[in-house]
LUMKOL-675576 format. One record per residue (C-alpha): residue in three letters; x, y, z; residue number from 0. Coordinates in nm, 4 decimals. Layout:
<rs>
[ALA [X Y Z] NUM] ...
</rs>
This chain:
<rs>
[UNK [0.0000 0.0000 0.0000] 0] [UNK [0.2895 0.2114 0.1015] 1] [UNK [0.4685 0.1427 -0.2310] 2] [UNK [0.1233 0.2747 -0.4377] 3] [UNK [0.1265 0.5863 -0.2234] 4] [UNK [0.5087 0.6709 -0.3762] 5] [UNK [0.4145 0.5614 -0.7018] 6] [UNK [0.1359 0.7992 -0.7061] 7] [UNK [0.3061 1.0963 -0.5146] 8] [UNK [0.6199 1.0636 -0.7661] 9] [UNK [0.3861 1.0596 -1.0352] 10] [UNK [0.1835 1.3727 -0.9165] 11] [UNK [0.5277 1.5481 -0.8704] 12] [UNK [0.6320 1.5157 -1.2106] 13] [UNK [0.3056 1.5981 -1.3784] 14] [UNK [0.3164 1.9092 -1.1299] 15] [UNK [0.7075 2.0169 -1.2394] 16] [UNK [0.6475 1.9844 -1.6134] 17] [UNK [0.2575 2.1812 -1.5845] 18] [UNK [0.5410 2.4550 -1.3959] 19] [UNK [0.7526 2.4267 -1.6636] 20] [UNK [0.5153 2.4931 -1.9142] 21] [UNK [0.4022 2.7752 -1.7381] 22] [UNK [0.7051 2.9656 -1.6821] 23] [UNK [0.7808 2.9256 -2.0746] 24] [UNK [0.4552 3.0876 -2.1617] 25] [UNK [0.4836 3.3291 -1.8820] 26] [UNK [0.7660 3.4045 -2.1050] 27] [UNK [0.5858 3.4290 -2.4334] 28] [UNK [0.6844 3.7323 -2.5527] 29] [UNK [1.0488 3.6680 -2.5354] 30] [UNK [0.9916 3.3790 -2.7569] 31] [UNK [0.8261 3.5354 -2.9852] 32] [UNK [1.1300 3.8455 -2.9876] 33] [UNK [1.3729 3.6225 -3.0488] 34] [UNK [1.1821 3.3714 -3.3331] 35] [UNK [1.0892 3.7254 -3.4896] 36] [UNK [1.4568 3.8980 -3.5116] 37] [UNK [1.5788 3.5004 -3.6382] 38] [UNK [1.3146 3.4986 -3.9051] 39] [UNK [1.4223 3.8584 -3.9959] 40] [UNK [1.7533 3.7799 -4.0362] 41] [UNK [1.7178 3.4518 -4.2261] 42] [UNK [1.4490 3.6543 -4.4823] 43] [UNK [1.7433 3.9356 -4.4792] 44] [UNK [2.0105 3.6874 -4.5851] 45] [UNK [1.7883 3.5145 -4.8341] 46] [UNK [1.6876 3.7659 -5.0053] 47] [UNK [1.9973 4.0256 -5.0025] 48] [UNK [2.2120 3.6742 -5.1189] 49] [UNK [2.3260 3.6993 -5.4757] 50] [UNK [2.1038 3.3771 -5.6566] 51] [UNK [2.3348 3.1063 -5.7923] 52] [UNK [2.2132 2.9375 -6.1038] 53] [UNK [2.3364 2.6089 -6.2315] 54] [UNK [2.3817 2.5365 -6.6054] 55] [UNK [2.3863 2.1427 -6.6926] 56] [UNK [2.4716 1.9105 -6.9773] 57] [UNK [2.4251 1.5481 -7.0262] 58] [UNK [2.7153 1.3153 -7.2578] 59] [UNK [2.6814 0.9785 -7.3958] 60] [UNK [2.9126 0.7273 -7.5704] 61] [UNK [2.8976 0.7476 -7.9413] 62] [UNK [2.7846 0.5418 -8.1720] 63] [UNK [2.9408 0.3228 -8.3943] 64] [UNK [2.9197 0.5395 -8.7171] 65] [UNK [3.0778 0.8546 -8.5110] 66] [UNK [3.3974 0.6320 -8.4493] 67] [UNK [3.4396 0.4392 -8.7957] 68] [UNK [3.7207 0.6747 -8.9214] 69] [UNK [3.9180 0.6133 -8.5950] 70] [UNK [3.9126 0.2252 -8.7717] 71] [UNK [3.9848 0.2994 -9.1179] 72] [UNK [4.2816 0.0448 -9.2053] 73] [UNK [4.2738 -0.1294 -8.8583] 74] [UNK [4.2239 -0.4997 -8.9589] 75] [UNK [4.3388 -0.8018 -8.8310] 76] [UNK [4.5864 -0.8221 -9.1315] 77] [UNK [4.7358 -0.5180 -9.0780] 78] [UNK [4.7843 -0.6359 -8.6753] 79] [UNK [4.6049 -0.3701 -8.5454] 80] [UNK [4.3114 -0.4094 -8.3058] 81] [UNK [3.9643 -0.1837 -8.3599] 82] [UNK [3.9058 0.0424 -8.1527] 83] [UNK [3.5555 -0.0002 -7.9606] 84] [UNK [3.2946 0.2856 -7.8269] 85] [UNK [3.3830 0.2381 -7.4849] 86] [UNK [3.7584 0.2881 -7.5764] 87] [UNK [3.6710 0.5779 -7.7755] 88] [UNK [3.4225 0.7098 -7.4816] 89] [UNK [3.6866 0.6268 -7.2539] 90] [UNK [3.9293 0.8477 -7.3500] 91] [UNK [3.6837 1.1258 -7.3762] 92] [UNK [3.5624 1.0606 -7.0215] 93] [UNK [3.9150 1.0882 -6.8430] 94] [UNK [4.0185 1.4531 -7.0530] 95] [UNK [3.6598 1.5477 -6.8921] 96] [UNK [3.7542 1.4591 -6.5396] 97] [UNK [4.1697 1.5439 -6.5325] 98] [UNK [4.2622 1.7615 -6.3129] 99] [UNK [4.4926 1.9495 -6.6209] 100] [UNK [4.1275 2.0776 -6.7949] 101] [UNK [4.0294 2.2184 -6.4716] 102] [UNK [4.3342 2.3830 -6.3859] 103] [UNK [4.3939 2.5351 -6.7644] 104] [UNK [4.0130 2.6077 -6.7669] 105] [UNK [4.1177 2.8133 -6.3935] 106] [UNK [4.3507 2.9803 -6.5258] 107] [UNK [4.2405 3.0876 -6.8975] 108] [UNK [3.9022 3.1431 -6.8009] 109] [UNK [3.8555 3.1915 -6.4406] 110] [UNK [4.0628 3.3935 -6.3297] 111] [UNK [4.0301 3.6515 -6.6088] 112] [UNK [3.7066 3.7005 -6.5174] 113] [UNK [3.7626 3.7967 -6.1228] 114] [UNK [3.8869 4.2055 -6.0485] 115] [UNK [4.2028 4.2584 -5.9819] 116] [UNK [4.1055 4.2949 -5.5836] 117] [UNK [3.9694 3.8742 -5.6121] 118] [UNK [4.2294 3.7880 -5.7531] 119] [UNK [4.4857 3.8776 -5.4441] 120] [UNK [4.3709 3.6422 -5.2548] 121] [UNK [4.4923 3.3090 -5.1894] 122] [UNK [4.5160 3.1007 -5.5000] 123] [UNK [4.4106 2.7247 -5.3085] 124] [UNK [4.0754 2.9100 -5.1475] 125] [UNK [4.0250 3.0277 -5.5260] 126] [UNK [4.0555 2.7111 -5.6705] 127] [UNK [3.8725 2.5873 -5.4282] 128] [UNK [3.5821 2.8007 -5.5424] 129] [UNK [3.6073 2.7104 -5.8733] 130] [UNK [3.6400 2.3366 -5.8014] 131] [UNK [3.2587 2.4116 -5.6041] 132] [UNK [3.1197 2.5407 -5.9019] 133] [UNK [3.1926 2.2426 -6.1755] 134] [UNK [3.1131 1.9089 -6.1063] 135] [UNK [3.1168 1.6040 -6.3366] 136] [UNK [2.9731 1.2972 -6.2221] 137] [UNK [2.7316 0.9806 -6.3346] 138] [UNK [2.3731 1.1212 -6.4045] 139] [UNK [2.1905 0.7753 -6.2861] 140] [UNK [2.2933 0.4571 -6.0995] 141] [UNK [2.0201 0.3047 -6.4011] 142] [UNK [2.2857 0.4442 -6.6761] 143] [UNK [2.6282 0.4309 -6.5789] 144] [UNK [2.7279 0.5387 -6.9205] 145] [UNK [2.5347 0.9081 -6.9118] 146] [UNK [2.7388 1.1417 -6.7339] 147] [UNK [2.6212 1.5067 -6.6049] 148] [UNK [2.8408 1.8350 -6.6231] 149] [UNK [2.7324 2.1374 -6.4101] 150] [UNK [2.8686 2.4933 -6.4097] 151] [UNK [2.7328 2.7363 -6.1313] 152] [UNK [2.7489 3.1261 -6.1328] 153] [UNK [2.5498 3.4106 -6.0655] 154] [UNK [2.4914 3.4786 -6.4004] 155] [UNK [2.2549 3.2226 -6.6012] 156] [UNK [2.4730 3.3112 -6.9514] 157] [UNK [2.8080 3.3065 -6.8002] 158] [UNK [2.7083 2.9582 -6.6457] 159] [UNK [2.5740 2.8250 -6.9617] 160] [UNK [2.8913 2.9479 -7.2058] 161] [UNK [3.0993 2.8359 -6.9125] 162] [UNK [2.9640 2.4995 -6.9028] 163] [UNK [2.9589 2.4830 -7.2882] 164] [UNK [3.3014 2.5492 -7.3217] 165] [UNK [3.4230 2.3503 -7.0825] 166] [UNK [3.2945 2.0551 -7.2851] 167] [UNK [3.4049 2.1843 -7.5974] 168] [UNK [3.7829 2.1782 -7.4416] 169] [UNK [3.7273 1.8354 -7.3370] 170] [UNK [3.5983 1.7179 -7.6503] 171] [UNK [3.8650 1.8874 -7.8363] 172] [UNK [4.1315 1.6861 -7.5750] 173] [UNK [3.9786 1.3885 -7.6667] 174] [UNK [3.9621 1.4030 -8.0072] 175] [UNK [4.3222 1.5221 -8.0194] 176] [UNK [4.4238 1.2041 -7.8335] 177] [UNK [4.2565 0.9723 -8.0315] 178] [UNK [4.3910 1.0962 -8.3609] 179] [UNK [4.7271 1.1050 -8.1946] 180] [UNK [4.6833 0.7515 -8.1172] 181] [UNK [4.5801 0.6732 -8.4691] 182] [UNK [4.8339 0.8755 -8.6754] 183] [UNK [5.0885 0.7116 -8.4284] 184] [UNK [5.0331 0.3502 -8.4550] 185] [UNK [5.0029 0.4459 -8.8412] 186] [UNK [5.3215 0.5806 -8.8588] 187] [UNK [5.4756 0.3427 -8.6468] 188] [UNK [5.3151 0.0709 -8.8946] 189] [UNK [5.4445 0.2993 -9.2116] 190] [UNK [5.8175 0.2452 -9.0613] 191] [UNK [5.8262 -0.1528 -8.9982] 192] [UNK [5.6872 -0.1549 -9.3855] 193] [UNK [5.9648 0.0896 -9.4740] 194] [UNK [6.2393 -0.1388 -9.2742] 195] [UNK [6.1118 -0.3938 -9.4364] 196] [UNK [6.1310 -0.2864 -9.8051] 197] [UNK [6.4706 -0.1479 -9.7009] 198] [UNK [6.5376 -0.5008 -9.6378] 199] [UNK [6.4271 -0.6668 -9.9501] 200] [UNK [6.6164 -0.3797 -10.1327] 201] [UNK [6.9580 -0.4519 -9.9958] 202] [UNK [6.8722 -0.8493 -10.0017] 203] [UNK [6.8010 -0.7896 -10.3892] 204] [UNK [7.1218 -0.6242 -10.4643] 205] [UNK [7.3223 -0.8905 -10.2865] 206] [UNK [7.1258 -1.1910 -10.4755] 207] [UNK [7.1952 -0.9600 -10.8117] 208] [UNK [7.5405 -0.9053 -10.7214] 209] [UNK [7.6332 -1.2678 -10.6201] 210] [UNK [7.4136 -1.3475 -10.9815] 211] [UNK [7.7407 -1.1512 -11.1875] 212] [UNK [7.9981 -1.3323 -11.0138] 213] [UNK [7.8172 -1.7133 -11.0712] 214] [UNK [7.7694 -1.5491 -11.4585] 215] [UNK [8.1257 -1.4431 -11.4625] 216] [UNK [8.2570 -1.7891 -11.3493] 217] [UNK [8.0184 -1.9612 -11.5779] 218] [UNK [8.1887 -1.7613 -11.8809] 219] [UNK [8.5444 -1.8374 -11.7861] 220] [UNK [8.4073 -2.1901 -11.8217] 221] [UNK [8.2383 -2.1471 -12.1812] 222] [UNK [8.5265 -1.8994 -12.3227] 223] [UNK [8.7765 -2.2314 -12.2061] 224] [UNK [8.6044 -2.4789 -12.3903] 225] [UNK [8.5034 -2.2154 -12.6723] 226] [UNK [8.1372 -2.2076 -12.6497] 227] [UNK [8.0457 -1.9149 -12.8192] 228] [UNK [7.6567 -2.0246 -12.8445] 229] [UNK [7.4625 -2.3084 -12.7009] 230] [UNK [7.4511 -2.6519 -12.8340] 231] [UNK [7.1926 -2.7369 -13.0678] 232] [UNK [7.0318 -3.0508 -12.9078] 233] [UNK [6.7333 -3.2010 -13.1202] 234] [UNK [6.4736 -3.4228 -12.9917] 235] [UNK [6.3458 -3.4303 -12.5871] 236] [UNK [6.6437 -3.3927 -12.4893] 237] [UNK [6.6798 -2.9838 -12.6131] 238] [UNK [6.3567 -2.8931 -12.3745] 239] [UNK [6.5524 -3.0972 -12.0903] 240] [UNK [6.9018 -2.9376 -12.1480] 241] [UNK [6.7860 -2.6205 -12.1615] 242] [UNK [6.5915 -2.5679 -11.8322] 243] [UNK [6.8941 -2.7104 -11.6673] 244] [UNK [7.1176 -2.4476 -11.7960] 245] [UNK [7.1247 -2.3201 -11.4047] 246] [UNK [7.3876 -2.3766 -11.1773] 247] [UNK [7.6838 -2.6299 -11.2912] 248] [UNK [7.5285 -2.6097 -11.6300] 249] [UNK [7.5371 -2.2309 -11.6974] 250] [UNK [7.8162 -2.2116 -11.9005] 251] [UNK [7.5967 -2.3490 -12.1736] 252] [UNK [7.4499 -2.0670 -12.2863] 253] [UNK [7.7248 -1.9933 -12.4557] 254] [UNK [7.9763 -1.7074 -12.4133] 255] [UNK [7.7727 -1.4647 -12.5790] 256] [UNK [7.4342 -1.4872 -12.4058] 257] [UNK [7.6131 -1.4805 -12.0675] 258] [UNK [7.7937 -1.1619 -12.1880] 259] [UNK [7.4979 -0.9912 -12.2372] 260] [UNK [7.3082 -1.1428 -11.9413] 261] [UNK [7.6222 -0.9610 -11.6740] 262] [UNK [7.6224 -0.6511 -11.9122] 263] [UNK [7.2709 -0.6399 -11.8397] 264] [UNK [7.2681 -0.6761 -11.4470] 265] [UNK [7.5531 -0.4436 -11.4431] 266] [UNK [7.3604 -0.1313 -11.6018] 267] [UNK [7.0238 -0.2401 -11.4476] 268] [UNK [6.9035 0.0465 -11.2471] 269] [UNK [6.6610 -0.0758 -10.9983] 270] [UNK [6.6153 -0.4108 -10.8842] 271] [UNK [6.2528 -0.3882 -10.7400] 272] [UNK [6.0597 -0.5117 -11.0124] 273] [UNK [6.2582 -0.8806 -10.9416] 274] [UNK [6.1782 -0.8608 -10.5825] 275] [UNK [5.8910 -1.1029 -10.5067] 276] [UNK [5.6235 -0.9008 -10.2623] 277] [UNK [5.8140 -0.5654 -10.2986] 278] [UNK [5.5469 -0.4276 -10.4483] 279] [UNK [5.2756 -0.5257 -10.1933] 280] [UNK [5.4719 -0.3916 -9.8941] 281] [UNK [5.5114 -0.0487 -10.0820] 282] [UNK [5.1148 -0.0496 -10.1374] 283] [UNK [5.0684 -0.1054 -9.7480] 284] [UNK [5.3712 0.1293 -9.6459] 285] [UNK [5.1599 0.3829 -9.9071] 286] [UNK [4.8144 0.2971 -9.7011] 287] [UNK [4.9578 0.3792 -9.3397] 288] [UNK [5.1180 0.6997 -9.4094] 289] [UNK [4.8020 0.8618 -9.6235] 290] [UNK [4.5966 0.7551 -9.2955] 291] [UNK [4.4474 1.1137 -9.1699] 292] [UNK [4.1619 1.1629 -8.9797] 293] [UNK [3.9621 1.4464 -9.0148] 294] [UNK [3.7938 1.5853 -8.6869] 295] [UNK [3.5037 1.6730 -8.7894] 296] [UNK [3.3836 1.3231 -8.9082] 297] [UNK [3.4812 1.1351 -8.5963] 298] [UNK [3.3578 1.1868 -8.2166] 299] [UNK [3.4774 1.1041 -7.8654] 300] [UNK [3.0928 1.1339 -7.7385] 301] [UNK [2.7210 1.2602 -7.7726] 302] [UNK [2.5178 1.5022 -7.6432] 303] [UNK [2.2203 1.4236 -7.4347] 304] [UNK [1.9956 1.6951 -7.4983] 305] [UNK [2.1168 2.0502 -7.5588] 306] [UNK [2.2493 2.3361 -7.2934] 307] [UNK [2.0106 2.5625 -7.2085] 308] [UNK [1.9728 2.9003 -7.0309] 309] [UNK [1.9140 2.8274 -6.6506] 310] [UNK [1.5858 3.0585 -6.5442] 311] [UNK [1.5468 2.9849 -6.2314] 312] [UNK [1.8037 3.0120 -5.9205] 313] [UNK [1.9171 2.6475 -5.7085] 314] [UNK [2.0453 2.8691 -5.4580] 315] [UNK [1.9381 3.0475 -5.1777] 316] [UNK [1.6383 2.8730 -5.1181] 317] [UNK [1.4598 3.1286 -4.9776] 318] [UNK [1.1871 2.9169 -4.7916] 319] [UNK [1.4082 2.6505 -4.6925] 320] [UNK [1.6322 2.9532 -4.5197] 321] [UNK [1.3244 3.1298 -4.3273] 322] [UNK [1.1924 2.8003 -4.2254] 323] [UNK [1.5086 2.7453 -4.0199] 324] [UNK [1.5384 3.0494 -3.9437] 325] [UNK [1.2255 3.0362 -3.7423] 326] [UNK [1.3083 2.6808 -3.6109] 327] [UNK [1.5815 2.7963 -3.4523] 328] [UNK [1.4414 3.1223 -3.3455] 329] [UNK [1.1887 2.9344 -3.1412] 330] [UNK [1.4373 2.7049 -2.9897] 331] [UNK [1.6358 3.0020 -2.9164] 332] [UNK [1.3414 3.1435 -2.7523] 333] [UNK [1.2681 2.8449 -2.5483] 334] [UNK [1.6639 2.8053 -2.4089] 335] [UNK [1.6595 3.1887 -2.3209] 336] [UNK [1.3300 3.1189 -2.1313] 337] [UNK [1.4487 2.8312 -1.9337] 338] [UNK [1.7754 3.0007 -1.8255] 339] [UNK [1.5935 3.3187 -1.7208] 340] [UNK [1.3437 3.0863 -1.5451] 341] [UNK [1.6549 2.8489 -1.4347] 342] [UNK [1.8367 3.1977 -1.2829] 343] [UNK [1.4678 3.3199 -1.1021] 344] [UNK [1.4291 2.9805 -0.9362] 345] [UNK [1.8011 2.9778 -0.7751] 346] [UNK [1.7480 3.3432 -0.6576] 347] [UNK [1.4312 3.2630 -0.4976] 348] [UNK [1.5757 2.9617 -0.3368] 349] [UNK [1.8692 3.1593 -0.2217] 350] [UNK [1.6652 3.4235 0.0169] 351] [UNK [1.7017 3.2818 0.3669] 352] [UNK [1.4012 3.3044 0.5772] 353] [UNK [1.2913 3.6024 0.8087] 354] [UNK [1.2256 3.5377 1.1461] 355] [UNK [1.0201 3.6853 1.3306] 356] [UNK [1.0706 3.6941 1.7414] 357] [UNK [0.8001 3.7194 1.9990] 358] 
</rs>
């Protein structure tokens, strides 16, 4: 019984302190409602006096298979070099978007021009820093990890726009210049194996010509020895069999005349290509490689989603969003202020010791 009695007592008690404490805060009303009012008024004040930020954006995409075809133009599996796919292509456009080099040249050719002479004083890492804030690059959607978003802020809606256009433009024009670099390189690179080679077949074709005299040369000491001005007339089978033997050992059988004319004529012969078997194919492919060139504007390193447009409305402040809080916190900052001044009565009144009074 004794135990329901506390219960009940400790129950009453608390019911009784928080019914106090409710009425000291709305004995204090009106400071409340001070201090929510001069929060609210300064929120609205910084909301509206704040210079609005507007964000330009643009969405990229990989490009498609016709935009990249010249990039492939004499890449076969005979000429050992590998296509090149979209991904590679969009690849290569994605990391000139996202180095840190675009940003920084971008910083300093564009960005900084456009500060006063007083902005630009200050420290150059908090600057940066700025700019870094106000360009981001990122994936648009977890649904397409291929379609990537670029964003420009600024207080002005054109400068954001041209801002954001450009910066895509230099990043395109990166890309693009990388690619073709890697094109016109492996092409050229191709162009001088060809080149070694027909160097090659050049030199081996003046040797084979030049050890061809002295065999001839040998083979007419024989003949002009034994007097063989002309070759033997051989009737019957045996002619056709004689005569395709007259090769090696049996050269000196065409006689010392034919083989006179024969070294006369591989003496004064001027070029030896047109007896070099596959010469003439090498130099067709040597021919192909270095008249590769791609032209720019019939290749690209990606595709726009959608064209940049003028932002007309402001992402920040958001002027609601800021008065809302602002009168959050002005009534919690009412409510603290109320409880201390009621917190500071209550230890002053409990502080007064007693009067007493004698009889």
């Amino acid at each position: 019984m004794t135990r329901i009695s506390d219960t009940q007592a400790n129950s009453s008690t608390d019911e009784i302190d928080l019914l106090a404490l409710f009425q000291s805060i709305w004995q204090r009303k009106l400071l409340i409602t001070v201090v929510t009012s001069i929060c609210v008024v300064i929120a609205a004040a910084y909301a509206f006096i704040s210079k609005p930020v507007y964000e330009a954006k643009a969405y990229v995409l990989p490009p498609t298979i016709n935009e990249i075809a010249e990039f492939n133009y004499g890449r076969t599996k005979e000429a050992q070099l590998t296509a090149f796919t979209v991904k590679d292509v969009y690849g290569v456009f994605l990391r000139n978007l996202q180095a840190e080099s675009l940003r920084r040249d971008f910083y300093t050719k564009i960005y900084l021009p456009s500060l006063t002479e007083a902005q630009r004083q200050g420290s150059q890492d908090v600057l940066y820093a700025e700019f870094s804030k106000q360009v981001t690059v990122g994936v648009a959607s977890k649904d397409s990890p291929d379609r990537y978003a670029i964003s420009f802020q600024n207080i002005d809606p054109t400068v954001a726009a041209d801002w954001l256009k450009l910066f895509v433009d230099r990043a395109n024009a990166a890309g693009l210049q990388e690619m073709i670099g890697n094109v016109t390189s492996e092409a050229e690179v191709r162009a001088r194996n060809l080149n070694q080679q027909i160097a090659t077949l050049r030199e081996s074709g003046k040797g084979a010509r030049e050890d061809l005299i002295a065999q001839l040369h040998e083979a007419l000491l024989v003949a002009e020895s034994i007097g063989l001005e002309k070759p033997p007339i051989i009737s019957g089978n045996l002619s056709s069999k004689v005569s395709a033997s007259m090769d090696g050992p049996l050269t000196y059988m065409r006689g010392a005349k034919a083989l006179k004319a024969e070294i006369k004529n591989l003496e004064t012969r001027v070029s030896d290509d047109p007896f070099i078997p596959k010469l003439r194919t090498l130099e067709v492919q040597q021919s192909y490689f270095q008249s590769i060139n791609v032209n720019p504007e019939s290749v690209a390193v990606y595709r726009e989603d959608g064209p940049i447009e003028l932002p007309d409305s402001p992402i920040k402040p958001k002027k609601a969003l800021i008065i809302g809080l602002g009168l959050v916190l002005g009534v919690m900052l009412g409510i603290m202020l109320a409880l201390i001044r009621q917190f500071i009565s209550t230890q002053r009144t409990s502080s007064v010791p007693p009067v007493s009074v004698k009889l």
